[in-house]
PDB file as gemmi writes it, atoms N, CA and C in Angstrom:
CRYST1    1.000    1.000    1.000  90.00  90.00  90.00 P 1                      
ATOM      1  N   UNK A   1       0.842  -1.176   0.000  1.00  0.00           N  
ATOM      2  CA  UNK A   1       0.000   0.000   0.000  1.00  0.00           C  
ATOM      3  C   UNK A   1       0.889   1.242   0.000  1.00  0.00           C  
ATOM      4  N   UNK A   2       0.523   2.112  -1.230  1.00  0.00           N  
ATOM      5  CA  UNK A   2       1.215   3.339  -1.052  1.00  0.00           C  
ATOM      6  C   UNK A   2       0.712   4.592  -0.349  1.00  0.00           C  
ATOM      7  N   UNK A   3       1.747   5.032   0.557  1.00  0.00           N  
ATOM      8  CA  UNK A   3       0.790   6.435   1.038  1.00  0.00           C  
ATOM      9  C   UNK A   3       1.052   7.750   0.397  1.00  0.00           C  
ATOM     10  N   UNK A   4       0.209   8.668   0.542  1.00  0.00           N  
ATOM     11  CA  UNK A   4       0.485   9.998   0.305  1.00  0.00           C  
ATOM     12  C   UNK A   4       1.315  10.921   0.967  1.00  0.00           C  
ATOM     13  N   UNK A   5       2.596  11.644   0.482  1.00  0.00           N  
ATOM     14  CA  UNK A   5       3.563  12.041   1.720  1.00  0.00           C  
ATOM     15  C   UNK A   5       2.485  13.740   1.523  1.00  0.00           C  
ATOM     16  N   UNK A   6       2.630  14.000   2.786  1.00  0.00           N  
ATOM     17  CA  UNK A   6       2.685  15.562   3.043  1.00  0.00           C  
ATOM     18  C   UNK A   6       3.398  16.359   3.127  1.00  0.00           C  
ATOM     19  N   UNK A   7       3.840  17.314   1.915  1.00  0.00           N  
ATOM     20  CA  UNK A   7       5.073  17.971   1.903  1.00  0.00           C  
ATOM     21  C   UNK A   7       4.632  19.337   2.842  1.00  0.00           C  
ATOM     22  N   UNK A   8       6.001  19.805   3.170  1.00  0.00           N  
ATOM     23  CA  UNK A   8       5.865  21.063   3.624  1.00  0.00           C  
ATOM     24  C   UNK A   8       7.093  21.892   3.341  1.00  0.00           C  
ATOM     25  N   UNK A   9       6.773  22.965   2.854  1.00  0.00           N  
ATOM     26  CA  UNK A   9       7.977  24.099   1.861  1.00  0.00           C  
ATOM     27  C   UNK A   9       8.648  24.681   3.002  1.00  0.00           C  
ATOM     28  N   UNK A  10       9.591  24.916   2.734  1.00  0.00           N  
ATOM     29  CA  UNK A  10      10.739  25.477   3.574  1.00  0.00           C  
ATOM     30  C   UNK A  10      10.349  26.970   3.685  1.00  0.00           C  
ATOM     31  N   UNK A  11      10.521  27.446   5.204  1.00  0.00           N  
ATOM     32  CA  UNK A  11      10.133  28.890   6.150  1.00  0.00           C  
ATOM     33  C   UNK A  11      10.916  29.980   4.818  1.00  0.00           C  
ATOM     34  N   UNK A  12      12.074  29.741   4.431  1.00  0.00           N  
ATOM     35  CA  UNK A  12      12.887  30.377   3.500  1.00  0.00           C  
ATOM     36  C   UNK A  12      12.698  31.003   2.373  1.00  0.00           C  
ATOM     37  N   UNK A  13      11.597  30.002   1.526  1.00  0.00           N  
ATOM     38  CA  UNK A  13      11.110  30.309   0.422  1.00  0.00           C  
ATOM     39  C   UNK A  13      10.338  31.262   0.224  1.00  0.00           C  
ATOM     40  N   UNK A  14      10.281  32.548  -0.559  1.00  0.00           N  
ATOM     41  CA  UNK A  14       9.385  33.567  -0.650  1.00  0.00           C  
ATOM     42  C   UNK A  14       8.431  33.187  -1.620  1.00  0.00           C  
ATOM     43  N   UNK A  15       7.891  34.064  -1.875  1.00  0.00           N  
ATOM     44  CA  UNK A  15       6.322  34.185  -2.553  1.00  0.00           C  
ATOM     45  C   UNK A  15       6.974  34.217  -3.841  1.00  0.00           C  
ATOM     46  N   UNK A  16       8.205  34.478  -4.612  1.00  0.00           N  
ATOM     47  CA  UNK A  16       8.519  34.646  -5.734  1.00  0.00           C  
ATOM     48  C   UNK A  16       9.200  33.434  -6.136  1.00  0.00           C  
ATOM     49  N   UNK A  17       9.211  32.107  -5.467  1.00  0.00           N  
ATOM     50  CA  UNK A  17       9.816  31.117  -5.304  1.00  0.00           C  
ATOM     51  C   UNK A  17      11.083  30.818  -5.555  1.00  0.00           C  
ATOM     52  N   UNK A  18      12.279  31.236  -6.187  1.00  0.00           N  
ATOM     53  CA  UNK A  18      13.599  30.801  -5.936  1.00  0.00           C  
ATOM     54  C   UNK A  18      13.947  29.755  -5.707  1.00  0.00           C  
ATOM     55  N   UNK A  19      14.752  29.985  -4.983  1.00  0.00           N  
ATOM     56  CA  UNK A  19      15.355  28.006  -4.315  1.00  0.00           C  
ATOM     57  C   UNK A  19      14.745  27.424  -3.207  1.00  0.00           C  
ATOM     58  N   UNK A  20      14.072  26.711  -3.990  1.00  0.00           N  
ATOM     59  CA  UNK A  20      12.783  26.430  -2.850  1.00  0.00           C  
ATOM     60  C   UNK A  20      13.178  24.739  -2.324  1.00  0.00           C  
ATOM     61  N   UNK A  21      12.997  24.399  -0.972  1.00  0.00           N  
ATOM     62  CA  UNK A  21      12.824  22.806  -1.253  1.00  0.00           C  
ATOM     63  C   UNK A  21      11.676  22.579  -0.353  1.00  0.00           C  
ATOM     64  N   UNK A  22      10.796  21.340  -0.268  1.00  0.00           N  
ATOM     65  CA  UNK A  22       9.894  20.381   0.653  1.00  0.00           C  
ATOM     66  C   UNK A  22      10.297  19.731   1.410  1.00  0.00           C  
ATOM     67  N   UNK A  23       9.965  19.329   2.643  1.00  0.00           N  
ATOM     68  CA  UNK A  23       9.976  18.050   3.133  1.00  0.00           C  
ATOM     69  C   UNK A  23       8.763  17.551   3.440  1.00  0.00           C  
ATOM     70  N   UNK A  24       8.903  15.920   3.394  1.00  0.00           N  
ATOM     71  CA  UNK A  24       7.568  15.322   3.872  1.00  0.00           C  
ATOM     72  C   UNK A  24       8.453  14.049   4.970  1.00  0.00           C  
ATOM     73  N   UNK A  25       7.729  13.928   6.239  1.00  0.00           N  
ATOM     74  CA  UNK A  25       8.324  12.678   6.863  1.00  0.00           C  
ATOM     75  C   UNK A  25       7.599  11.965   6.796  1.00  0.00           C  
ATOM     76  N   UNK A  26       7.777  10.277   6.971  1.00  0.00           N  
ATOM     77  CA  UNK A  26       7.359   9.486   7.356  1.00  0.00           C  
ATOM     78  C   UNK A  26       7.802   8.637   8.799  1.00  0.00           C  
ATOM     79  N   UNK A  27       7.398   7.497   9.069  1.00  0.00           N  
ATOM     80  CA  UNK A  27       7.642   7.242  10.351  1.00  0.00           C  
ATOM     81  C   UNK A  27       9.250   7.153  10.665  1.00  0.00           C  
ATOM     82  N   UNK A  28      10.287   6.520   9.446  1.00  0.00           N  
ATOM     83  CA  UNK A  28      11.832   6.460   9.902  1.00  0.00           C  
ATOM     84  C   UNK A  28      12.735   7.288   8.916  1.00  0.00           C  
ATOM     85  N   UNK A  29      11.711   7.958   7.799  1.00  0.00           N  
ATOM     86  CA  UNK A  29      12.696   8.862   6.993  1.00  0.00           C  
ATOM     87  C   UNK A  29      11.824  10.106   6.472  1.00  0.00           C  
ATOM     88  N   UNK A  30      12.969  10.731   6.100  1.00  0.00           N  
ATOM     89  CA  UNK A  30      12.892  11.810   5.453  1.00  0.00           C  
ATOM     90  C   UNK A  30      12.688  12.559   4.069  1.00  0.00           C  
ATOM     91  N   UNK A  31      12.145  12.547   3.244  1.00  0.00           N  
ATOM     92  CA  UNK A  31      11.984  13.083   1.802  1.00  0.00           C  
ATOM     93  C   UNK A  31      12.306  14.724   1.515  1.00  0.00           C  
ATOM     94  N   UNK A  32      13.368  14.835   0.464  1.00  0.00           N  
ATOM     95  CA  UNK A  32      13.397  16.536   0.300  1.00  0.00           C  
ATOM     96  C   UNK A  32      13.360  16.434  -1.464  1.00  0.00           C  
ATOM     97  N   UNK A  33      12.297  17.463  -1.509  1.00  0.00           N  
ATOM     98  CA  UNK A  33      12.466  16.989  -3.320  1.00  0.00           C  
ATOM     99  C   UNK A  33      12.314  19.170  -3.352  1.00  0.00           C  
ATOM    100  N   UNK A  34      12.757  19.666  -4.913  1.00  0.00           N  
ATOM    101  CA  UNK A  34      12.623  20.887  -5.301  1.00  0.00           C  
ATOM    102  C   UNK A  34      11.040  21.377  -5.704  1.00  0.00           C  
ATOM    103  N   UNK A  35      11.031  22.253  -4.822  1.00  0.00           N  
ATOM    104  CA  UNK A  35       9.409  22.638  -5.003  1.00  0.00           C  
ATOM    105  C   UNK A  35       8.851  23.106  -6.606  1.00  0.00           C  
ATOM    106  N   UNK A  36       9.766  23.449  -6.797  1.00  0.00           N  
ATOM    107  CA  UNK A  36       9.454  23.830  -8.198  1.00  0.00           C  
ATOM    108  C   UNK A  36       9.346  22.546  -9.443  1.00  0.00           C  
ATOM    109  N   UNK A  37      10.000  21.268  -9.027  1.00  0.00           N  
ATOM    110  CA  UNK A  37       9.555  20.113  -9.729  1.00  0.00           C  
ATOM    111  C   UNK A  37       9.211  19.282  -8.967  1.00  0.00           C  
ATOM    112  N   UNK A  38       7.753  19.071  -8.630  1.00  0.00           N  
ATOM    113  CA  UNK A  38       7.473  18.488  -7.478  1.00  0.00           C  
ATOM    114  C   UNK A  38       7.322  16.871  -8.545  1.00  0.00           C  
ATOM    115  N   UNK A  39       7.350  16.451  -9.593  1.00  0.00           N  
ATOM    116  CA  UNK A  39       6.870  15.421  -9.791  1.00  0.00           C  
ATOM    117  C   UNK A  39       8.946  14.788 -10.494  1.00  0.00           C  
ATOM    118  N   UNK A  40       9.799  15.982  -9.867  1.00  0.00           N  
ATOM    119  CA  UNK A  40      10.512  15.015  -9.989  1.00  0.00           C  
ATOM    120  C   UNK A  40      11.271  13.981  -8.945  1.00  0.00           C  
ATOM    121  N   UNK A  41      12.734  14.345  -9.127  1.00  0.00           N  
ATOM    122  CA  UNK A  41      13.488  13.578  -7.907  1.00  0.00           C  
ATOM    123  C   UNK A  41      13.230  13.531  -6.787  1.00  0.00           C  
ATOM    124  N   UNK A  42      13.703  12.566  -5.929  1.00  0.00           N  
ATOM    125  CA  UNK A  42      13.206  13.343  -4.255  1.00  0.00           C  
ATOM    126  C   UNK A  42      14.534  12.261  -3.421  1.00  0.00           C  
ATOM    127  N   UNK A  43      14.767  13.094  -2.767  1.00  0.00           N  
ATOM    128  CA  UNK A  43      15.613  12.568  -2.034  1.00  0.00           C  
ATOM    129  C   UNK A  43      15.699  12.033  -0.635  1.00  0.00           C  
ATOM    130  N   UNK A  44      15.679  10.708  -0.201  1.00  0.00           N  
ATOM    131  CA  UNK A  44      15.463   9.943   1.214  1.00  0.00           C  
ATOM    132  C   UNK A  44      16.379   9.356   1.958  1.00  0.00           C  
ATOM    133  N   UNK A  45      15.881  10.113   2.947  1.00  0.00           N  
ATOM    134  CA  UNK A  45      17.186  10.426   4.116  1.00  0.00           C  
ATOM    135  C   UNK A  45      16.853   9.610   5.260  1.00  0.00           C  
ATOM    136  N   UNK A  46      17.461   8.599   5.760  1.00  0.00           N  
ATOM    137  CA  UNK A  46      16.925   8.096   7.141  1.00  0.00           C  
ATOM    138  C   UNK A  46      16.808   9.440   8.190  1.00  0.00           C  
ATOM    139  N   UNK A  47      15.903   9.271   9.481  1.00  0.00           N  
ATOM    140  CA  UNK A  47      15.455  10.295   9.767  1.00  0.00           C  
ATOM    141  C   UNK A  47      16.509  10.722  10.805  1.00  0.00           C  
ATOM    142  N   UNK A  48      17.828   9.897  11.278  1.00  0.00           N  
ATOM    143  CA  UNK A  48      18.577   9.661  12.295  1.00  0.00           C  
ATOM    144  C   UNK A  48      19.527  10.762  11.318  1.00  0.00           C  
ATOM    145  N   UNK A  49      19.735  10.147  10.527  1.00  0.00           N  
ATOM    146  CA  UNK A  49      21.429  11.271  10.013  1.00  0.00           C  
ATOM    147  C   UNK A  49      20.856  12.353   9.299  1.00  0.00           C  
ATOM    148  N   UNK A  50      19.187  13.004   8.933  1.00  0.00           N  
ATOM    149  CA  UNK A  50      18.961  13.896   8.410  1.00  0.00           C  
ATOM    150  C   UNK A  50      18.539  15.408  10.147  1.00  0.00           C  
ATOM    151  N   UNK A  51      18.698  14.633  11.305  1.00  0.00           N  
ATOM    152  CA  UNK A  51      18.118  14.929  12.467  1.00  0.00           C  
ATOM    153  C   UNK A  51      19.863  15.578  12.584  1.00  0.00           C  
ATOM    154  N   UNK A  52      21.038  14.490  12.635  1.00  0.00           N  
ATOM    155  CA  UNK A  52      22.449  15.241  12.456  1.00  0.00           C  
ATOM    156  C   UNK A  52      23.005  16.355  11.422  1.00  0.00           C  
ATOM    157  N   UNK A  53      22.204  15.893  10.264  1.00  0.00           N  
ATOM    158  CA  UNK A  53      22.155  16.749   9.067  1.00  0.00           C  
ATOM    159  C   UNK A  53      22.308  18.349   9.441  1.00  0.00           C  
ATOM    160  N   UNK A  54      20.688  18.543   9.860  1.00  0.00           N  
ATOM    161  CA  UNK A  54      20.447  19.389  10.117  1.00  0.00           C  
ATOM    162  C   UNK A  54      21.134  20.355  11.701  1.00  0.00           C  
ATOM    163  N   UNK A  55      21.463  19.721  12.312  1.00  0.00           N  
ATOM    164  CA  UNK A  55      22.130  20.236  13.632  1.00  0.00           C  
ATOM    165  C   UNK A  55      23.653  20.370  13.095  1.00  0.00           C  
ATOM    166  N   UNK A  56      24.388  19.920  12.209  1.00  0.00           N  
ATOM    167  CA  UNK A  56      25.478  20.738  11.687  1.00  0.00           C  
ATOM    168  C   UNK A  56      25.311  21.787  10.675  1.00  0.00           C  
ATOM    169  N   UNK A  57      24.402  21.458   9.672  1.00  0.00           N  
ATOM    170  CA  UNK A  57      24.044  22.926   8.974  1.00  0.00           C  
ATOM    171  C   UNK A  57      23.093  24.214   9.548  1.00  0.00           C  
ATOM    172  N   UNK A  58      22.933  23.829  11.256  1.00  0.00           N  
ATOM    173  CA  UNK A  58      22.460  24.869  11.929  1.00  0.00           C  
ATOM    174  C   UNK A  58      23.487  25.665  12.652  1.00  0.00           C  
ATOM    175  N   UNK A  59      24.689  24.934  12.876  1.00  0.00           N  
ATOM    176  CA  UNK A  59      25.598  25.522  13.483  1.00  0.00           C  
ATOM    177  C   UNK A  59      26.037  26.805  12.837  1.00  0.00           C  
ATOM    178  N   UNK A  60      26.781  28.139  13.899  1.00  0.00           N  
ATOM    179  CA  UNK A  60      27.121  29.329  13.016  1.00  0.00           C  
ATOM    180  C   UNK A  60      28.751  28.468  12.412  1.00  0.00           C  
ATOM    181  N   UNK A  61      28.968  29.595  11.404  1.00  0.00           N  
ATOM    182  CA  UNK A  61      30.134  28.916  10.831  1.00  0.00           C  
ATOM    183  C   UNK A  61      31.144  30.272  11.871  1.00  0.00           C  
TER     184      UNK A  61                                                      
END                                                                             
């Protein structure tokens, strides 16, 4: 059975869209695909190293 992911656009993205990306989770991973081609690639991230992911690209440089 396939489910429907629920994306949600990144706080970043303006109204004029630019570099936009989505995420949608599911129960152990992560999906990030480009908002602007939503019917293409998408990329899946276990939810453990996208949780580290993100806590080093939050750090200041």
């Amino acid at each position: 059975m396939k489910t429907e992911l629920s994306w949600l656009k990144s706080s970043y993205s303006g109204p004029e869209g630019g570099n936009c990306v989505e995420i949608a989770h599911t129960a152990d991973t992560v999906h990030v695909r480009d908002s602007k081609e939503q019917r293409g690639a998408v990329l899946s991230v276990p939810s453990a190293q996208w949780a580290r992911f993100i806590g080093f690209a939050g750090r200041p440089a």
